[in-house]
Phi, psi and omega in degrees: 000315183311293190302328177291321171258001191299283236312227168032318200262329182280332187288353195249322195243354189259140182296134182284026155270358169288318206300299206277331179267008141338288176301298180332309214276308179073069131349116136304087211295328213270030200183126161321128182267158161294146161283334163290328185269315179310291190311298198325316206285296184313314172322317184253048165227330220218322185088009128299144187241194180237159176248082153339109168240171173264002194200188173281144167240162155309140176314301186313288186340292175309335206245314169286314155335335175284352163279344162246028156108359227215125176257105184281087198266147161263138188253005150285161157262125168317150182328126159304320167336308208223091175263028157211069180165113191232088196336280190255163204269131189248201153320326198269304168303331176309285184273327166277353167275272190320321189282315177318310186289319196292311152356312164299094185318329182312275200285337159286285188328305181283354157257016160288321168299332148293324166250052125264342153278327193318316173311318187288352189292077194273308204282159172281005174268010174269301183298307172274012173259354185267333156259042206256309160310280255265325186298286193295347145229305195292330172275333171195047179285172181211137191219175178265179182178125180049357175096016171245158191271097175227176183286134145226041208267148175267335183311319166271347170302351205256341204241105182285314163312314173292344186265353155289313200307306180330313191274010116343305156295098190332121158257124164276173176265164184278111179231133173283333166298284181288358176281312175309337176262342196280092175310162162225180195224123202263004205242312150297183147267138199311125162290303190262131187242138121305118175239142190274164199257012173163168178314283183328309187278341171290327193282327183297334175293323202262320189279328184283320166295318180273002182260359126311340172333000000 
């Protein structure tokens, strides 16, 4: 059911490095894939892997791992009552947001960067403006493309409702200082996205803020 509205909502709205690494992992849509056959794949696109946790971890936790390669996945599925629609991030969101992007030599990298500033990070007011970024891209980041607006955020890659919601939303342009100051509301659909004017300038902004960090 999920895939049945994703398929549509990724051909109109997902970047074309979601796409392609779409196609690479060739999902079985009618079945949960096991995580351990998910990581094998993705390893050998990017050399990242996936983690079994039983739960939500800490933020640092979760973020410094990411600086070894290591996605700390959760592993339930959402209510079947509401299959397109999940209070917290379950399985579903994992792999088809996350595991998809992480596939991407691009896009594993720049969260190897992210938990390497983390590391460097001592106050938690450091720590919550730095996932304050990782929220406004990796997680709903936005880009031009063809002169069009699309995803490459897994919140939204995950969600078909958010990736119709996304041209809705005030777009800024993508600045990382403010994005790190921008409360968001985890509960709604974003009012505000940064967006970037392209792939490129987003992964060059992003290698640059975080490696200053």
């Amino acid at each position: 059911t999920i895939w049945t509205a994703l398929g549509p909502a990724h051909r109109a709205h997902a970047c074309a490095e979601y796409l392609d690494c779409l196609d690479k992992l060739d999902f079985d849509t009618d079945r949960i894939p096991q995580l351990d056959e998910v990581s094998r794949n993705v390893e050998a696109l990017s050399g990242f892997r996936l983690e079994p946790v039983a739960g939500l971890v800490e933020p640092r936790i979760f973020l410094e791992s990411l600086a070894r390669g290591v996605f700390l996945c959760t592993q339930y599925i959402r209510h079947h009552s509401t299959p397109l629609y999940t209070p917290e991030p379950d399985v579903a969101h994992e792999i088809i947001g996350h595991a998809v992007t992480l596939a991407s030599p691009r896009l594993a990298q720049i969260n190897r960067l992210f938990g390497e500033a983390v590391k460097r990070t001592q106050s938690a007011e450091e720590l919550d403006r730095l996932a304050r970024v990782y929220w406004f891209t990796i997680e709903f980041g936005v880009l031009r493309e063809n002169g069009r607006v699309k995803a490459y955020g897994t919140g939204l890659l995950s969600s078909a409702g958010e990736l119709e919601e996304m041209h809705e939303a005030e777009l800024r342009p993508l600045n990382l200082q403010a994005a790190a100051n921008h409360v968001y509301d985890p509960t709604h659909y974003q009012s505000v996205l940064f967006c970037a004017e392209s792939f490129d300038e987003m992964e060059r902004s992003l290698r640059e803020f975080l490696t200053n960090w």
